[in-house]
C-alpha distance (Angstrom), angle and dihedral (degrees) to the residues before:
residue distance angle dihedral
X1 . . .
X2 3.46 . .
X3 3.61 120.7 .
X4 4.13 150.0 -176.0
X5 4.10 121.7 -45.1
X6 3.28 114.9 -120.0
X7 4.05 121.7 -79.9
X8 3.96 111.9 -78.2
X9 3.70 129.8 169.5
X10 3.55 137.1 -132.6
X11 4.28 111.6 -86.2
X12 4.42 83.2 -167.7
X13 3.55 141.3 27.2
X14 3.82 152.1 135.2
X15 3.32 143.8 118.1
X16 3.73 143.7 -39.4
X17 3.35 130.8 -161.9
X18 3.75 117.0 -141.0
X19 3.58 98.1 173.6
X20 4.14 137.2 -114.5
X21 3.76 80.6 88.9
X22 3.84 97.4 -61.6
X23 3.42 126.1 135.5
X24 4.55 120.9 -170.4
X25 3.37 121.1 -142.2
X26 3.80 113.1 -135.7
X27 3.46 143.5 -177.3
X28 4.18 133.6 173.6
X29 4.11 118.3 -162.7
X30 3.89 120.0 172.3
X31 3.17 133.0 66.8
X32 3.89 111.1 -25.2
X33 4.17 93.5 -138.8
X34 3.64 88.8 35.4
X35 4.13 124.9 116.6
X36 3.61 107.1 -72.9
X37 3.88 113.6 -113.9
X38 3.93 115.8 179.8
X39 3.82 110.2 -167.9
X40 3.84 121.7 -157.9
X41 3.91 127.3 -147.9
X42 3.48 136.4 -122.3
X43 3.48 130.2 -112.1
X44 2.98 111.9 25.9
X45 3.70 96.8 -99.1
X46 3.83 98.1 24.3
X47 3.80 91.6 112.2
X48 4.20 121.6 -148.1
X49 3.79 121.3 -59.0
X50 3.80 125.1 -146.2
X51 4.02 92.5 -124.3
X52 4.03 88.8 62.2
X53 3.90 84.9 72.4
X54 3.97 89.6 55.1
X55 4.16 85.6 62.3
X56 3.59 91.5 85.2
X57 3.84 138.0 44.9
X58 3.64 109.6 -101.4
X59 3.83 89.0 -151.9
X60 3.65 91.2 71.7
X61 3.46 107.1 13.5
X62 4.25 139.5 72.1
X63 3.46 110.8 -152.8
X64 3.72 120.7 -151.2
X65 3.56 110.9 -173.9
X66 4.08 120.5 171.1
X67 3.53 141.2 174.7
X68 4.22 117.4 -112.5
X69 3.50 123.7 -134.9
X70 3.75 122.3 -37.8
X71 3.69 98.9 -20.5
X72 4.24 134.4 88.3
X73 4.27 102.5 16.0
X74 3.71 97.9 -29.4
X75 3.76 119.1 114.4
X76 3.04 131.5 -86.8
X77 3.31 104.3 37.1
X78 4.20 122.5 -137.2
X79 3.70 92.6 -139.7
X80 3.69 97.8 53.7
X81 4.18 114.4 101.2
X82 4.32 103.8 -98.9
X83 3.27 106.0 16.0
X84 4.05 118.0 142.8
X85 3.76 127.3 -137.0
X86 3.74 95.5 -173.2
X87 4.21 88.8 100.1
X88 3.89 84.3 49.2
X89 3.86 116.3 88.5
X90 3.84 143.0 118.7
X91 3.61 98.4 -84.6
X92 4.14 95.4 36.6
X93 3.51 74.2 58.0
X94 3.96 99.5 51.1
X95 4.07 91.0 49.1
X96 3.88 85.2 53.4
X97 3.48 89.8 56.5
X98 3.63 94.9 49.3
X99 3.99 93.1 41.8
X100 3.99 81.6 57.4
X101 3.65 104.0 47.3
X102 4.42 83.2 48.8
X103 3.65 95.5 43.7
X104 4.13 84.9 48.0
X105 4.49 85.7 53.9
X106 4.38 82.3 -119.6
X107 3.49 113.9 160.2
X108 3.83 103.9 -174.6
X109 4.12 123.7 -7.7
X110 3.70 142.0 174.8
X111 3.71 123.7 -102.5
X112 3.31 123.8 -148.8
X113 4.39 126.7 163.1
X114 3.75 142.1 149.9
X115 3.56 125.4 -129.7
X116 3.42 115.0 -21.2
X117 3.55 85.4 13.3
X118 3.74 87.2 65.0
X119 4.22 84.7 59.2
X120 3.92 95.5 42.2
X121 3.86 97.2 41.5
X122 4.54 90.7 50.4
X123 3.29 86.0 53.8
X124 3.73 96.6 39.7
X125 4.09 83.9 59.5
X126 3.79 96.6 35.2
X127 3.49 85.8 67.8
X128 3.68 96.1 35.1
X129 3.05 114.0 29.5
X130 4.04 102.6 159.3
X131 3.54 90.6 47.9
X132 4.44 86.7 70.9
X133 3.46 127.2 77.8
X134 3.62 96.4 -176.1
X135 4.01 145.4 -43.0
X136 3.29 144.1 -132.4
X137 4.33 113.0 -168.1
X138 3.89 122.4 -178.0
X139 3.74 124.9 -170.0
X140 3.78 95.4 30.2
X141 4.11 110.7 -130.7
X142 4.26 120.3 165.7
X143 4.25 95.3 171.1
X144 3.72 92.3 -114.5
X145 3.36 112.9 168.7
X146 4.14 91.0 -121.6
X147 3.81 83.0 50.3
X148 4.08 94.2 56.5
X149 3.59 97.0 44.4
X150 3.73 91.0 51.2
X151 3.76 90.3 60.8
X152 4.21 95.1 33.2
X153 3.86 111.4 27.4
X154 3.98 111.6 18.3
X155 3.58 139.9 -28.9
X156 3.93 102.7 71.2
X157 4.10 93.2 43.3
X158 3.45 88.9 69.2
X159 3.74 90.0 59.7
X160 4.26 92.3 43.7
X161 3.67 104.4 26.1
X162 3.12 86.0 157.6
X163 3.85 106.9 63.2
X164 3.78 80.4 29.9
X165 4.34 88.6 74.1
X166 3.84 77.9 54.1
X167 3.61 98.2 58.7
X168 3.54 103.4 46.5
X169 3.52 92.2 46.2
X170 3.56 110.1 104.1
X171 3.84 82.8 43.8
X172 4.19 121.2 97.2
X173 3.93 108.1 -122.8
X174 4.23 82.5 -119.0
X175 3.75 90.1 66.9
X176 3.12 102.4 42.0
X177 3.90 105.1 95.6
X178 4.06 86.2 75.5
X179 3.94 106.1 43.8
X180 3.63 94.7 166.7
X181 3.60 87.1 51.8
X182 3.54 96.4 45.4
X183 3.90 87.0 48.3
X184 3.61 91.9 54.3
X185 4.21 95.5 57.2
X186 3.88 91.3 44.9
X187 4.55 93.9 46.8
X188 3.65 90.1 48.4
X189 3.64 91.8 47.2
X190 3.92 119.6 135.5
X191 4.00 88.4 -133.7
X192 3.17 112.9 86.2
X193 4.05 95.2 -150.0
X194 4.03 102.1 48.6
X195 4.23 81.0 46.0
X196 4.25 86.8 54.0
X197 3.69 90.6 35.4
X198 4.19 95.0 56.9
X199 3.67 88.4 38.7
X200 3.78 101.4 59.1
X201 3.55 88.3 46.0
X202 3.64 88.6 50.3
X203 3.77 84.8 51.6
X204 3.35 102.9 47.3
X205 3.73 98.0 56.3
X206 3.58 91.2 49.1
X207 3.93 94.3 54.7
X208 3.96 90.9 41.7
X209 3.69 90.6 54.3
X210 3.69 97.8 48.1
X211 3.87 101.5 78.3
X212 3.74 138.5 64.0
X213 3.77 86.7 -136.8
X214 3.48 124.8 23.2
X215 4.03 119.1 -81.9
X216 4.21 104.5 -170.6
X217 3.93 85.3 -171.7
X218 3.39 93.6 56.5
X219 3.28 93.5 48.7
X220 3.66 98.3 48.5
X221 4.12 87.0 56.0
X222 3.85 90.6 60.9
X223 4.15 92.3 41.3
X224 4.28 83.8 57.1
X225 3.65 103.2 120.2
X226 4.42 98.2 -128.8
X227 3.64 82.1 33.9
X228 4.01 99.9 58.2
X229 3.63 89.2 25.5
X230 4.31 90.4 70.9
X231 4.07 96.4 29.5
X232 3.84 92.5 45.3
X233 4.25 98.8 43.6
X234 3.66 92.2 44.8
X235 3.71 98.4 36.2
X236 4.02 86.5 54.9
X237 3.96 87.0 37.7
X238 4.05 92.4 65.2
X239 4.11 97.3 27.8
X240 3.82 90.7 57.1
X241 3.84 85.3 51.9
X242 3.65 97.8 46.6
X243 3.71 84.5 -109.6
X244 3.98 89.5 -76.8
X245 3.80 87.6 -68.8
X246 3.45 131.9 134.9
X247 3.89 105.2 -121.5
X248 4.01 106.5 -75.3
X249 3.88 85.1 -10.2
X250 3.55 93.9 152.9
X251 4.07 104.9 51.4
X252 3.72 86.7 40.3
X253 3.73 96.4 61.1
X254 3.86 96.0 32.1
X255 3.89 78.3 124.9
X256 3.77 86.1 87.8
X257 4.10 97.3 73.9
X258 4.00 96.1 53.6
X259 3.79 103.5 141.3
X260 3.89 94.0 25.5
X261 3.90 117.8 104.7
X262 3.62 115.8 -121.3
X263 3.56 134.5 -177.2
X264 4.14 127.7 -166.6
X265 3.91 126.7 -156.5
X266 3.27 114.1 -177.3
X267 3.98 137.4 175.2
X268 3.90 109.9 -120.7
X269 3.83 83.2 -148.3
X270 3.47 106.8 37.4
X271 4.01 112.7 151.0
X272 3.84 92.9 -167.0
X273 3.72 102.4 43.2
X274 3.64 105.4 20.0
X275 3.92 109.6 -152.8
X276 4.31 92.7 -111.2
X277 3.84 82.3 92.3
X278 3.69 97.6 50.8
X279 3.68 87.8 54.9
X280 3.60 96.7 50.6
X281 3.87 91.9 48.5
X282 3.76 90.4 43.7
X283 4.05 91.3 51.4
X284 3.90 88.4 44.8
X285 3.79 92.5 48.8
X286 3.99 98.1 43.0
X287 3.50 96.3 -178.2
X288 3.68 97.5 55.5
X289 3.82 126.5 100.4
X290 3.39 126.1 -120.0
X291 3.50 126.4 -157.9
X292 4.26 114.7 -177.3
X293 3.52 107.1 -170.2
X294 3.48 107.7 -151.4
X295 3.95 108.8 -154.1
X296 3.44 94.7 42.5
X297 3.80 140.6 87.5
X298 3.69 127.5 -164.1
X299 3.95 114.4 -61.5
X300 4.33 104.4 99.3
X301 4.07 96.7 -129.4
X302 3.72 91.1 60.2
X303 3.92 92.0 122.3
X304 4.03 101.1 -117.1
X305 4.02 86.4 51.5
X306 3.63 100.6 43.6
X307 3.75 86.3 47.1
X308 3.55 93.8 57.3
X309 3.86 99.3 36.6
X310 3.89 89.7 55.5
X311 3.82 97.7 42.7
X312 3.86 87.6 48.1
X313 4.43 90.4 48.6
X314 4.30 81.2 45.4
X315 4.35 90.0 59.4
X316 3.61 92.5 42.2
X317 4.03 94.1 49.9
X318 3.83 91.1 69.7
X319 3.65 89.1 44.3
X320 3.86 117.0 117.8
X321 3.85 89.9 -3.6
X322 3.71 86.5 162.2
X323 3.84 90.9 73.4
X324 3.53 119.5 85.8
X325 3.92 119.6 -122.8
X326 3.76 125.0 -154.7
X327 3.60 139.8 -149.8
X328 3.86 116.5 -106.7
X329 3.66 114.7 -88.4
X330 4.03 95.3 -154.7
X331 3.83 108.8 102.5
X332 4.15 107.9 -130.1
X333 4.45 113.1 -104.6
């Protein structure tokens, strides 16, 4: 079973700014001539890990990891009092992306991203679709409406009713027929405890769901007051909205990424993205790969994902070795 590369750290970063006040946090490790490979975070509002860089060989790849819109280091940050989502959505998002790979002097790049990264990085290519080389998505998630009330209103409580008692919790029993909705009233509340109180119960389901077996440290990550605070306000923020999407937007114009190789890991028993929307991307995209992993949920260092994920980034780094990468032009802030 393959496995993680060894830590590295980042030889550039800094910060870009996008505009409506925002500026990204981002960072590139690797090799700096190496095949470009921009990675995109869950969430939205989990922010970039350090282990995402270790997904890829840093012999043959650069790794540009950043952090989206007012979550991880970029600024502003969701969990601070007054701060407005309205300039954050999926396709603010996708012209970040794009600003980022020009700023960097990147012709072409892979795209890879879990999750939500799955949703941001299809339409990322949908719209630009010669600016990919290939991708590689784990933990497929297209921000159907079936999908979000799965995950928010019923479909994964009956497999943890338990933490599901938890998560409704802080909501009356006459509200609860719209969860997202009723989310959305108590994050955007002007006190300051019933906002932390909904969020770490927001957060806590999230990280209890995540794992084939249960990981209490994960879970205590997501229950972190700052830390649920960003993930849950701007994961209600875009689920209320349908993430910006028309309704199964992505799957239905999957047409876009013909010629572009594309590679799917998914959990078999993933509670948060259940594997039905793998499928339907994979039958939509019929020369994609699909790997189901069947003893493993949806966190990517389960061993049968990460296995797959980094064999998958190992074909694709001796993929169009006759084109010439170049460093970065920006200068680091």
């Amino acid at each position: 079973m393959r496995t993680f590369y060894p830590e590295t750290n980042p030889y550039m970063e800094g910060f870009l700014d996008v505009g409506d006040g925002n500026s990204l946090h981002w960072e590139i490790s690797g090799n700096p001539t190496g095949k470009p490979v921009v990675f995109l975070h869950g969430g939205p509002g989990a922010g970039s890990k350090p282990e995402y860089r270790r997904l890829f060989d840093p012999r043959f790849y650069s790794v540009i990891l950043f952090d989206q819109r007012n979550c991880g280091q970029s600024v502003p940050h969701a969990s601070e009092a007054g701060v407005d989502l309205s300039a954050n959505t999926t396709w603010h998002l996708v012209a970040d992306i794009e600003r980022l790979r020009e700023s960097l002097g990147i012709e072409r790049w892979m795209v890879a991203g879990g999750s939500w990264g799955v949703t941001l990085a299809l339409a990322y290519a949908q719209k630009h679709p010669d600016r990919v080389t290939e991708m590689i998505l784990r933990g497929i998630f297209t921000a159907r409406r079936a999908e979000l009330l799965w995950a928010f209103q019923e479909g994964a409580s009956w497999l943890f009713p338990d933490h599901w008692e938890d998560f409704v919790a802080p909501i009356p029993l006459d509200e609860r027929h719209d969860l997202l909705g009723a989310y959305q009233r108590r994050l955007s509340h002007p006190d300051r405890d019933t906002r932390i109180e909904a969020a770490v119960a927001w957060g806590r389901w999230e990280g209890t769901i995540l794992t084939l077996l249960p990981d209490p440290e994960l879970v205590q990550t997501f229950s972190q007051d700052d830390y649920a605070a960003a993930i849950a306000r701007i994961e209600n923020h875009y689920f209320v909205q349908g993430a910006f999407l028309e309704e199964g937007q992505l799957i239905n114009e999957a047409a876009k990424l013909s010629g572009i190789p594309v590679v799917l890991v998914q959990g078999r028993y993933d509670a948060v993205c259940p594997a039905r929307t793998a499928w339907d991307l994979h039958r939509a995209l019929p020369d994609s790969e699909l790997f189901i992993v069947d003893d493993a949920g949806h966190a990517f260092d389960q061993p049968g994902i990460l296995h797959h994920l980094i064999e998958a980034s190992d074909r694709f780094a001796t993929r169009n070795l006759n084109h010439t990468w170049r460093a970065p032009t920006v200068q680091p802030m």
